[in-house]
N, C-alpha and C positions, 0 to 999 in steps of 0.2 A: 348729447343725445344724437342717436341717426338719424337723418332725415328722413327714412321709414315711419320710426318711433313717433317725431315730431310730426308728421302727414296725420298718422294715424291717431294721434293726441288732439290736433285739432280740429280734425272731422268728429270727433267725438263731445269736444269743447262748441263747437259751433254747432253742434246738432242737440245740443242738449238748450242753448239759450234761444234756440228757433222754434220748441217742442213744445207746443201749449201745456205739457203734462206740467213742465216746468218752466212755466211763467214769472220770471225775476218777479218782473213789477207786483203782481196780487203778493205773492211770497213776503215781496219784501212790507207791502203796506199794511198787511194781513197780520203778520210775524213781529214787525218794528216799530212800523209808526204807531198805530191804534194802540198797542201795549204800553208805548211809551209817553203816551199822551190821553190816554184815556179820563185821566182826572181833568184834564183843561178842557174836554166836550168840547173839541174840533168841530167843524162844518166837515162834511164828505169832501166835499169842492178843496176846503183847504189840505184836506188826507191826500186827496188824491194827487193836488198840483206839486206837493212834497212827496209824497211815493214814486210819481214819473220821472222829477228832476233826479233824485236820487238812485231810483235803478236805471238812469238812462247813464248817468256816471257809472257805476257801476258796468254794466255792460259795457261801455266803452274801453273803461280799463282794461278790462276782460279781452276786447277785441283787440288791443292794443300788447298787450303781454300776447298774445297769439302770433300777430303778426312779426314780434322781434325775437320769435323762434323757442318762445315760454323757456326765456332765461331768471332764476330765479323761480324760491320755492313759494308756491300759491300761500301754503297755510302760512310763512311769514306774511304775506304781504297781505291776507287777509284780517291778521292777528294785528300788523302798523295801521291797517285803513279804520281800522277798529279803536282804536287807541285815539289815532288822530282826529276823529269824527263824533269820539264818543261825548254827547250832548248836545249836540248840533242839531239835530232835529227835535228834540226836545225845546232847543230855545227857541226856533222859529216860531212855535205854537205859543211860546211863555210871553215874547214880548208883544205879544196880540191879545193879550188878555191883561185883565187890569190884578194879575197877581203880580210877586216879587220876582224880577229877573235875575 
């Protein structure tokens, strides 16, 4: 990619996770956690301390593929972070509760 392309990719990249419109963290706790836990009747408190630590990764990563010049395609590595993750916040909430983990 040119370093044009790449300037202009990530001024757009970094301007979209700084944009209240697009708020990772509500997004993601709104969207994933509550969804995926709503039967175990979480605490807010505990949604919340799970929704921060996970979109705080998330952006990281994020800022992290930016700064090594967005090598590698997003939607894979969206599509492995997804794979690798999937149930992981689901068991936080399960082994806090007196069901089966």
């Amino acid at each position: 990619m040119k370093p044009i392309l790449i300037r202009l990719h990530t001024t757009i990249y970094l301007y979209s996770l700084k944009n209240p419109e697009s708020d990772v963290y509500d997004a993601y706790k709104a969207i994933f956690i509550k969804k995926s836990v709503a039967d175990l009747s979480p605490t807010e408190e505990d949604v919340e301390l799970v929704a921060s630590f996970y979109s705080h990764a998330l952006v990281g990563m994020t800022l992290e593929w930016l700064s090594g010049g967005m090598k590698g395609d997003p939607h894979d590595f969206v599509i492995r972070i997804s794979e690798l993750l999937d149930g992981t916040v689901r068991y936080c909430f399960l082994k806090n509760t007196d069901k089966q983990v």
